[in-house]
C-alpha positions in Angstrom: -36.0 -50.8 76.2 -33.4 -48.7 74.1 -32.5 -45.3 75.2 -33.8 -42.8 72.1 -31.5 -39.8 71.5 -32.6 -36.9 69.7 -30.9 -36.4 66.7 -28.8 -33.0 66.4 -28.2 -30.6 63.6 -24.0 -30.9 63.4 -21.9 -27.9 62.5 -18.5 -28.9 61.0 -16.9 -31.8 59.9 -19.0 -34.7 60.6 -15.6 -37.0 59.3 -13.7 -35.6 61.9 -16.7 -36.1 64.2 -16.6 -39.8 63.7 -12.7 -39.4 64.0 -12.0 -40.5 60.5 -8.5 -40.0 59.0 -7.9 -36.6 56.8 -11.5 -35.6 57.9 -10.8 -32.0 55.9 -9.8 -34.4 52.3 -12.7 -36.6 53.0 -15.2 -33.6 53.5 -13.9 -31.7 50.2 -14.4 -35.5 48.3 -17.8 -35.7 49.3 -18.4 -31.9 48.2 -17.2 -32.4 45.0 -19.1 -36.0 44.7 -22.4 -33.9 45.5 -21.8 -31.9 42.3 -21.1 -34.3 39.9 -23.9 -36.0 41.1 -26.3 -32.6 40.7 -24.9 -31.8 37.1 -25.2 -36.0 36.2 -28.8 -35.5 37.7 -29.9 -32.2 36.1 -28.5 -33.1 32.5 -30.7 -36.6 32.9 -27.9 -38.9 31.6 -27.3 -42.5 32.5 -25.0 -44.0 34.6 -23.3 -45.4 30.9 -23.7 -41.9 29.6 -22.0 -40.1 32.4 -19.3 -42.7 32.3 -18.5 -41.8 28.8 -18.6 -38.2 29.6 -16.0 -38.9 32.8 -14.0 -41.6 30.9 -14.5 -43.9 33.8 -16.8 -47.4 33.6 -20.6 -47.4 34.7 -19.6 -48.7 38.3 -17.4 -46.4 39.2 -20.1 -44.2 38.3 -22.4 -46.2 40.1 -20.3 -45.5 43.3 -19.6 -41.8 42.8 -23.8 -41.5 42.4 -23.8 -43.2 46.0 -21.7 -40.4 47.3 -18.5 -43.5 47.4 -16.1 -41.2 46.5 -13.2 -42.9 48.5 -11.4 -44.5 45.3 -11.0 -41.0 43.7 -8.8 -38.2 44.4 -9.7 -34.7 44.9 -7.5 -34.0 41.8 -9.4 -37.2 40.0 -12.9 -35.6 41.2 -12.3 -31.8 39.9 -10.9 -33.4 36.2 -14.1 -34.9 36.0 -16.2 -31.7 36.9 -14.0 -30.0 33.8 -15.1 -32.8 31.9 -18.2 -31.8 33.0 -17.9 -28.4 31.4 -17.7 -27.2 34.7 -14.6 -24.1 35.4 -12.8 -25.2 38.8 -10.8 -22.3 40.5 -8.1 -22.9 43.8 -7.6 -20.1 46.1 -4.5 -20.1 48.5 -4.3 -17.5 50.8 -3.3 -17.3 54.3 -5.5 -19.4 57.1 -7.0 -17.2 60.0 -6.2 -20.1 62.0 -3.2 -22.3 62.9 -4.3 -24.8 60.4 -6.2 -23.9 57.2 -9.3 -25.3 56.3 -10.5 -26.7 52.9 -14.2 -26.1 50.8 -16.1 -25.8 47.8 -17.8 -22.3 46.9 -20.0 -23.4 44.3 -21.1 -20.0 41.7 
């Protein structure tokens, strides 16, 4: 009989977790997939409708509602938030670390 682990609560990167490459770009990705999927969600559009919206075809939309951001960049994902008629804002300032960290403050 298989061993049963409990499942855990992670804190962090769960990319770099699973030792994936750039885990800090793949976590931003996948924050700024999450809110174009809850504006496509909460405006009700289709996947055709969004797709006009973004520019892109209904696939690709397809993918990006599946949280498949990996064939976007982070630059690719924030233009279509604009299109989105959302206001996208970068802060640089100095890391309290050796290494800064990247994330999405949604207001």
């Amino acid at each position: 009989m298989a061993k049963r682990t409990k499942p855990q609560i992670g804190r962090g990167n769960v990319f770099a977790a699973l030792g994936l490459p750039n885990p800090g770009q793949e976590l931003l990705k996948a924050q700024l997939t999450l809110q174009i999927y809850k504006i496509i969600k909460d405006r009700k559009l289709t996947q055709a409708q969004a797709g006009e919206v973004l520019g892109i075809k209904q696939p690709h939309v397809s993918a990006l509602m599946r949280n498949r951001a990996g064939t976007f960049s982070v630059g690719r994902l924030m233009a279509f938030l604009t299109a989105l008629g959302q206001d996208v804002r970068i802060t640089v300032k100095p890391a309290k670390k050796r290494q800064g960290e990247m994330e999405v403050v949604m207001g």
